[in-house]
C-alpha positions as CSV (number, residue, x, y, z in Angstrom):
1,X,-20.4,4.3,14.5
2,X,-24.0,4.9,12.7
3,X,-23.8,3.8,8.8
4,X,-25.1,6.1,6.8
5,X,-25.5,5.8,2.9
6,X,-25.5,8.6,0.1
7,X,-29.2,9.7,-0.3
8,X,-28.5,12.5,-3.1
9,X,-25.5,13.3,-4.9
10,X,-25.5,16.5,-7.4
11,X,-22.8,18.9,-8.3
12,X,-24.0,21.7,-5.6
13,X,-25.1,19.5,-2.9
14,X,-24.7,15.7,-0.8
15,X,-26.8,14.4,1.2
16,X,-26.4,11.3,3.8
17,X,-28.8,9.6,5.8
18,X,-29.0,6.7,8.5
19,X,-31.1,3.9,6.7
20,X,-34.0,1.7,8.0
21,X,-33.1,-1.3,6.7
22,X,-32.5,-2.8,9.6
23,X,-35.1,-1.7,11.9
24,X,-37.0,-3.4,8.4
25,X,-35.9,-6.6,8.9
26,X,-36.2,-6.7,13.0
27,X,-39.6,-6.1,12.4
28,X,-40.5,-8.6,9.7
29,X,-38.5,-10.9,11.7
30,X,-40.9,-10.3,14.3
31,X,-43.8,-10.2,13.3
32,X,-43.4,-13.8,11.7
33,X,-41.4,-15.3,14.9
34,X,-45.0,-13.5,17.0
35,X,-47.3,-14.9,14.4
36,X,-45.9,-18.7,13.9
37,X,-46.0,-19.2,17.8
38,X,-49.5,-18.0,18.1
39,X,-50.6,-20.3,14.9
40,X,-48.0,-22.9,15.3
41,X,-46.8,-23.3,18.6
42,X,-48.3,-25.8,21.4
43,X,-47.4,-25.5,24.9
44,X,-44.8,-22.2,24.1
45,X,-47.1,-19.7,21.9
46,X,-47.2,-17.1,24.8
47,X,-43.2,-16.9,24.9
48,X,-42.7,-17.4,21.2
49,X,-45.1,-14.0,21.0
50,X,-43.2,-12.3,23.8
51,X,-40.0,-13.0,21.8
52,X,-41.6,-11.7,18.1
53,X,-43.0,-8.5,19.7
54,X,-39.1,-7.9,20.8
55,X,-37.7,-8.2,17.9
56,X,-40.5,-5.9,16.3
57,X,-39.9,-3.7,18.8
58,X,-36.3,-3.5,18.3
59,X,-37.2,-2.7,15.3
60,X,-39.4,-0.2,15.9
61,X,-37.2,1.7,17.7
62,X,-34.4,1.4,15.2
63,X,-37.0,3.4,12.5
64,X,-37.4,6.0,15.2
65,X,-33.5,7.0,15.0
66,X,-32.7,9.5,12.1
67,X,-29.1,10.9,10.6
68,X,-29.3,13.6,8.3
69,X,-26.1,15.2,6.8
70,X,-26.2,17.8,4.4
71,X,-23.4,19.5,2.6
72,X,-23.5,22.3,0.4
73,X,-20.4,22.2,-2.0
74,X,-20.7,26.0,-3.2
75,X,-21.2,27.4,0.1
76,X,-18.8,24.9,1.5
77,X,-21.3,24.6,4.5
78,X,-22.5,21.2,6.6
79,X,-25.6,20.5,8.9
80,X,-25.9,17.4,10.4
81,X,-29.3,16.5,12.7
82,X,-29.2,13.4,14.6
83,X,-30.7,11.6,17.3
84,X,-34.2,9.8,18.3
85,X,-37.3,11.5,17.6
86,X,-38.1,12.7,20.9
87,X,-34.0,14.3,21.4
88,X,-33.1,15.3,17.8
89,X,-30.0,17.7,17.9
90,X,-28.7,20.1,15.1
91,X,-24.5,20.7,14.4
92,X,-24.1,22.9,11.3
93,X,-20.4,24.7,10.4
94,X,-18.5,25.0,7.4
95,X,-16.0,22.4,5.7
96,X,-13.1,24.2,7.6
97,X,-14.6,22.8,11.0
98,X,-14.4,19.5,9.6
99,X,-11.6,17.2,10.6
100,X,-11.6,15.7,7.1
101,X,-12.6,12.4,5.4
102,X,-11.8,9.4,7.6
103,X,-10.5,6.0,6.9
104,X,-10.3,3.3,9.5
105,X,-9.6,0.3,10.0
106,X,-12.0,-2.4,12.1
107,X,-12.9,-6.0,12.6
108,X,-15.6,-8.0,11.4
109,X,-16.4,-11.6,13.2
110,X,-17.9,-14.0,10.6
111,X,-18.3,-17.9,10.2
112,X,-20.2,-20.1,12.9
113,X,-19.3,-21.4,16.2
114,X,-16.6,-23.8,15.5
115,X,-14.9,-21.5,12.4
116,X,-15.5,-18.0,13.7
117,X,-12.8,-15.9,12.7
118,X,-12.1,-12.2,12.1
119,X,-11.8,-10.1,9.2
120,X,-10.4,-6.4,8.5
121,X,-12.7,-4.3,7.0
122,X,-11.8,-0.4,5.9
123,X,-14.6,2.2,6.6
124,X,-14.7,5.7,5.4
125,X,-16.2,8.5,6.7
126,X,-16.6,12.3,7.8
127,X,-14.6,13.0,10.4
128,X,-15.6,16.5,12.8
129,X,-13.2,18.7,14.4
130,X,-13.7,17.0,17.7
131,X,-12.1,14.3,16.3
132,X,-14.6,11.9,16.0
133,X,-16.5,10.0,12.7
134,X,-19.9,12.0,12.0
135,X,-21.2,9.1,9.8
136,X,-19.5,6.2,7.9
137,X,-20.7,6.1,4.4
138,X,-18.6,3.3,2.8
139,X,-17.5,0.1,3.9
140,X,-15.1,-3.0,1.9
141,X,-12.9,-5.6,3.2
142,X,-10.9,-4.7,-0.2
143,X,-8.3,-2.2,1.2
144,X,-7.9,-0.7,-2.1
145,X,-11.1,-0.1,-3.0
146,X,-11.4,2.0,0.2
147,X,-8.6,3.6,-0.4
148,X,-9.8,4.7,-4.0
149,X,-13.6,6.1,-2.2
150,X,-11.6,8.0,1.1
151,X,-9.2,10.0,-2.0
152,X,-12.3,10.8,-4.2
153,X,-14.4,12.2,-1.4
154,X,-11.3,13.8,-0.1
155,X,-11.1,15.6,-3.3
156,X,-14.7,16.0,-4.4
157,X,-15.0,18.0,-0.7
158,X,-11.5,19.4,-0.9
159,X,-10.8,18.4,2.8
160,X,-8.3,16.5,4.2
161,X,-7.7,13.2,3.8
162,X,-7.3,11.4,7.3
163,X,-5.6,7.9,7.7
164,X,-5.5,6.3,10.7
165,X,-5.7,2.5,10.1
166,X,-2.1,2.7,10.7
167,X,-2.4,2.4,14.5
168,X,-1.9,6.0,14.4
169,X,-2.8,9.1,12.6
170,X,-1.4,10.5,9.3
171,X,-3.4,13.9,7.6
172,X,-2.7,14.3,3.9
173,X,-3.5,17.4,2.1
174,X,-6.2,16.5,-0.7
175,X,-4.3,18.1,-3.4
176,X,-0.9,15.7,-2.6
177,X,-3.3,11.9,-2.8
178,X,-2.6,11.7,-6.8
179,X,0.9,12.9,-5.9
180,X,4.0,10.0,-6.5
181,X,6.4,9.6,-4.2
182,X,8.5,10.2,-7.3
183,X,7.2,13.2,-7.9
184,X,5.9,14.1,-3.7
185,X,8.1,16.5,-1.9
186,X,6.9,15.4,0.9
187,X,10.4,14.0,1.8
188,X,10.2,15.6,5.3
189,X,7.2,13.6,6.7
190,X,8.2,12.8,10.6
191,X,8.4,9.1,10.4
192,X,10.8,8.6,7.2
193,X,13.9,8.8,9.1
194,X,16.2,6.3,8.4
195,X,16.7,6.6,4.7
196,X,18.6,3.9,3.4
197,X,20.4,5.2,0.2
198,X,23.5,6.8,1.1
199,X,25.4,9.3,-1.8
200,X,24.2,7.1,-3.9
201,X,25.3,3.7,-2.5
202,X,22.8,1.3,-0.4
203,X,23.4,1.1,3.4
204,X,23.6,-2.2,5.0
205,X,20.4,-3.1,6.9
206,X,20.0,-2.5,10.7
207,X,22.5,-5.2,12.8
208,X,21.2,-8.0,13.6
209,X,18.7,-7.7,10.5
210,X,18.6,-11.2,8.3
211,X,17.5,-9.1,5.5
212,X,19.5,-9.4,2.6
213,X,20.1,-7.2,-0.2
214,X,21.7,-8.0,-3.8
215,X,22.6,-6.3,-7.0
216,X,21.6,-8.1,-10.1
217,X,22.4,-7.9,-13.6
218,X,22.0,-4.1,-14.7
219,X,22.2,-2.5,-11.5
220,X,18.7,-3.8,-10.3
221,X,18.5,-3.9,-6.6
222,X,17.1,-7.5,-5.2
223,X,15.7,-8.4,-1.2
224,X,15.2,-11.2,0.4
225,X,13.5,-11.0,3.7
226,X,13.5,-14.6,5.3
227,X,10.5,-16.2,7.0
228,X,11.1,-16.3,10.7
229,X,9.4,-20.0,11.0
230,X,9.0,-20.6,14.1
231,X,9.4,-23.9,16.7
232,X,5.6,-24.7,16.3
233,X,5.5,-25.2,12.8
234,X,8.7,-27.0,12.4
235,X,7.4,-29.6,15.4
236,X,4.2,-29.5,13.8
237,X,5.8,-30.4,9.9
238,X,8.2,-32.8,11.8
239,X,5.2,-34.6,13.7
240,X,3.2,-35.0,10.3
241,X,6.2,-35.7,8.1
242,X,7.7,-38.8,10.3
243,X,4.5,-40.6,10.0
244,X,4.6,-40.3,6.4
245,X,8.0,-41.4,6.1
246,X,7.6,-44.4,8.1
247,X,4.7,-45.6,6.3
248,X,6.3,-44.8,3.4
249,X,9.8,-46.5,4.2
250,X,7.5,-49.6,5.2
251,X,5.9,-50.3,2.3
252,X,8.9,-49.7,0.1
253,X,10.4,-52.0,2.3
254,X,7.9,-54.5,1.8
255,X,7.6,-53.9,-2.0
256,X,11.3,-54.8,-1.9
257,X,11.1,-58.1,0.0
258,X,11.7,-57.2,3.3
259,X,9.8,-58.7,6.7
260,X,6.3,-58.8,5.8
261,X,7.3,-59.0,2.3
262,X,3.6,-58.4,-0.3
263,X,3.7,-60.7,-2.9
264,X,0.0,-60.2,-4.7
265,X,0.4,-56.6,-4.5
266,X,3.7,-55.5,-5.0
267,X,3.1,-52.8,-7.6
268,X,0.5,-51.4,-4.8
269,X,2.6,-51.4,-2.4
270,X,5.7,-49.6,-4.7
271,X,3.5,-47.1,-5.6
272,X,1.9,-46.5,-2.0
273,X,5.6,-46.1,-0.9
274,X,6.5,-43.7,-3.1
275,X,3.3,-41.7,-3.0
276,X,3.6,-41.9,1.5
277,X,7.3,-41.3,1.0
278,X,7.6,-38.0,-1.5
279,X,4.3,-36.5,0.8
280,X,6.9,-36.7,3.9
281,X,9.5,-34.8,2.3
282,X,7.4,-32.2,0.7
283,X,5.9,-31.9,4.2
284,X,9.6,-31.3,5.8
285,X,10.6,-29.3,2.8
286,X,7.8,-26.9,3.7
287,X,8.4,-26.3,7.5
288,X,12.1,-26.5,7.3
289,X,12.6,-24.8,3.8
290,X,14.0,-21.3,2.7
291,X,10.9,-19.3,2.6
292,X,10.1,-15.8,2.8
293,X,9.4,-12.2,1.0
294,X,11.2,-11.5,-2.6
295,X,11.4,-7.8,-3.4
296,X,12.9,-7.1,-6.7
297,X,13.7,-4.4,-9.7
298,X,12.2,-4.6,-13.2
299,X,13.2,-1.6,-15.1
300,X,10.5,0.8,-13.8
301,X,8.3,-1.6,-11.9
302,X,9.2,-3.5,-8.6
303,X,8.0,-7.1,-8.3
304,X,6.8,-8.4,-4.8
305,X,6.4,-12.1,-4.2
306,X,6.4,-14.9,-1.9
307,X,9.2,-17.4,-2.3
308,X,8.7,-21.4,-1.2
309,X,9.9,-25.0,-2.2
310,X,12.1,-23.1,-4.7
311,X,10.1,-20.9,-6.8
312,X,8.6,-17.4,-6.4
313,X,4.4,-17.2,-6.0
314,X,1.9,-14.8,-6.2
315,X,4.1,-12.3,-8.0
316,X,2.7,-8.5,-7.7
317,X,4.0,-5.8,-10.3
318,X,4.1,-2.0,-8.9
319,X,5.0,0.4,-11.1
320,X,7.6,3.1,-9.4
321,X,5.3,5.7,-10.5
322,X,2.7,4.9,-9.3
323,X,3.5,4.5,-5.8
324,X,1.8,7.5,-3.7
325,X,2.3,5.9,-0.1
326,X,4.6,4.0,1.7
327,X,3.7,4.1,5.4
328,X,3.7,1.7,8.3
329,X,0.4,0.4,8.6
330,X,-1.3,-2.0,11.9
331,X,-1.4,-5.9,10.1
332,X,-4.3,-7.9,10.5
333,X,-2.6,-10.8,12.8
334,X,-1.4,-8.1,15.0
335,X,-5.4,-7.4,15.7
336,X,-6.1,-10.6,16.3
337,X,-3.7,-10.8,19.4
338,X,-1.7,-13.6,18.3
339,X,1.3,-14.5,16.1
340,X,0.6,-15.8,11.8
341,X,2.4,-15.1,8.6
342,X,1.2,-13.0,5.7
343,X,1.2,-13.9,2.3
344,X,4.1,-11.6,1.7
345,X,5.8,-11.2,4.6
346,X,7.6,-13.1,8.0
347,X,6.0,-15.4,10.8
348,X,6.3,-13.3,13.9
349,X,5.3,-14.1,17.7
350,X,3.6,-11.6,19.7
351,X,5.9,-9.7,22.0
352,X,8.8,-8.9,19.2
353,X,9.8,-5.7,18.9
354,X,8.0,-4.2,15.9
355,X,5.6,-7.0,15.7
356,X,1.8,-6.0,14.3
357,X,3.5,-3.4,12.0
358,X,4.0,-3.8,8.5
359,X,5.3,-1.7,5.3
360,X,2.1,-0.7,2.8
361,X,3.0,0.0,-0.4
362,X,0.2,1.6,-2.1
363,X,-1.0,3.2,-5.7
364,X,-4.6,3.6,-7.2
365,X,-4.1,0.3,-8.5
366,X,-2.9,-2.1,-6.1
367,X,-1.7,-2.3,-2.0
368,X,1.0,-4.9,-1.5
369,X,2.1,-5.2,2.6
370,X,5.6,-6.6,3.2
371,X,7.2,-6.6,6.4
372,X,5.4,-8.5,8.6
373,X,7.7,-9.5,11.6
374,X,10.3,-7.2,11.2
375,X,11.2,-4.5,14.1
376,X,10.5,-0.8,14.0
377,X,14.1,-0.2,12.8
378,X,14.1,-3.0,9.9
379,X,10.6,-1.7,8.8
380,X,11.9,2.1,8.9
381,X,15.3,0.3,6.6
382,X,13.1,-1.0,4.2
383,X,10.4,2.1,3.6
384,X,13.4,3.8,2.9
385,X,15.4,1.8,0.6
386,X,12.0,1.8,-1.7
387,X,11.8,5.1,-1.6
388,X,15.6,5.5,-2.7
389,X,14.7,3.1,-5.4
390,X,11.8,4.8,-7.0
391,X,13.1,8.5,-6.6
392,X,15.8,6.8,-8.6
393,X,13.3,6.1,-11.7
């Protein structure tokens, strides 16, 4: 989809427009790659030229391609001219033909050969009333602040606001997006069945579930949701781990007078020992330990974190009123095709039920996911429970 950028922004009127900065740079690049062959080069200058004058041709083109989207905010009226200059083609309507403003979610490939990787990246833009995106006009890989540009345009237009990074599509009404689920009646959406909060008592989750739930001091509620480690990373932390140990074990032993006893250098030896030894357990402690997703009550907040070799990290604080979304939404290792575990949330393996789904929690402030791993069912549980909880507040 062509990027477009914000050209002019007033009170009565927007305009976006396709920029040239890349046709720019082909052509730069080409016109140096054209011009160090022809100086430069020995036996090659004639293809080094050939490639410089495709690059600057490239480029040329690209500055030959034009997107112009005008919208009138009094007259609530769009035109939209697009195309090369030989084929430019004209769409004009008003804001009620417009499908809304869009926010998706795609991949970006970075790093090198040997480290490339993917990473999400959320892109808003104008969607038409054919369904598709006119022209995306903002891009982040922070979710949030995405989040914060697709509800102010939705707002500042007075269109819909369109979501569909959850693997589906969900159309909000721009006067409900600074709405709380506290204060939302929007109680009936389709996929909130399920609700977990039965008169007034909290329903065990689905069978089979290993989530569990607790009442703390005060009546605060408290999850656990268990990492589902799976066989790979125990074998891996048992195949690192035994190494240790033995190296460990063997120096100890030899510190202590054993076969092959060290005389010169026993403290060396004690303190290698010790050092090989404690790595091997904190290396078993992490693949075999009790790890996983700690959801929690604090008065009028709800504190997310990630608990591991006994002690809660990365602690995220939510405050109940300002929660405005909680919907299932695509995870990134789900994208990638392959199992992982999320900072807050389980190790799953591609083909579970549910798997590639996860619960966002989100405000103006901060988006917390949980849920990775769990099935349709568990994830339907849990969206529920919180939403008992802060309806509660």
């Amino acid at each position: 989809m062509t990027q477009a950028q914000v050209v002019r922004e007033t009170d009565r009127a927007i305009r976006l427009a396709y920029s040239h900065r890349t046709g720019a740079v082909l052509i730069a690049i080409g016109i140096a790659i054209a011009i160090g062959a022809a100086v430069f080069g020995n036996g090659g200058r004639i293809p080094g030229v050939v490639v410089g004058l495709l690059f600057a041709g490239a480029g040329a083109l690209a500055f030959t391609y034009r997107l112009q989207f005008d919208m009138d905010l009094e007259l609530r009226r769009w035109r939209m001219i697009r195309g090369f200059l030989w084929r430019l083609r004209e769409r004009q309507g008003t804001f009620d033909d417009l499908a809304g403003v869009v926010i998706e979610l795609h991949w970006v490939t970075t790093g090198g050969k040997h480290n490339r990787r993917k990473v999400p990246s959320w892109r808003v833009g104008l969607g038409l009333g054919d369904g598709k995106v006119a022209a995306n006009f903002y891009g982040s890989r922070v979710e949030v602040d995405a989040f914060r540009k697709w509800e102010a345009w939705a707002k500042k237009l007075r269109v819909p606001a369109v979501d569909r990074t959850g693997g589906g599509e969900r159309v909000l009404d721009w006067r409900d997006l600074d709405r709380s689920l506290e204060d939302s009646s929007l109680t009936a959406d389709p996929g909130r069945e399920g609700e977990a909060a039965v008169d007034g008592l909290l329903a065990d989750p689905p069978e089979g579930s290993l989530i569990g739930v607790t009442t703390v001091a005060g009546g605060a509620v408290e999850l656990w949701i268990p990492s589902a480690a799976s066989r790979g990373r125990r074998v891996g932390a048992l195949l690192l781990a035994l190494p240790l140990l033995g190296f460990g074990g063997a120096a100890l032993w030899a510190a202590a007078g054993g076969p092959g006893a060290v005389e010169s250098n026993a403290t060396a030896a004690w303190i290698a020992g010790l050092v090989f030894a404690f790595a091997g357990m904190g290396v078993a402690a992490a693949g075999f330990g009790r790890t996983g997703t700690v959801i929690r009550e604090e008065g009028d907040t709800i504190v997310f974190g990630t608990r591991a070799l006994g002690r809660v990290w990365g602690e995220k604080h939510v405050a109940k009123r300002a929660v405005e979304a909680l919907d299932l939404a695509t995870s990134s290792a789900a994208r990638r095709g392959r199992g992982g575990t999320g900072l807050l949330g389980r190790t799953w393996a591609a083909g579970r039920s549910g798997a590639g789904r996860e619960l966002r929690v989100r405000s103006d402030d901060a988006i917390v996911r949980v849920g990775r791993g769990l099935n349709r069912d568990e994830l339907e549980w849990l969206r529920g429970l919180l939403r008992a909880l802060i309806s509660e507040s």
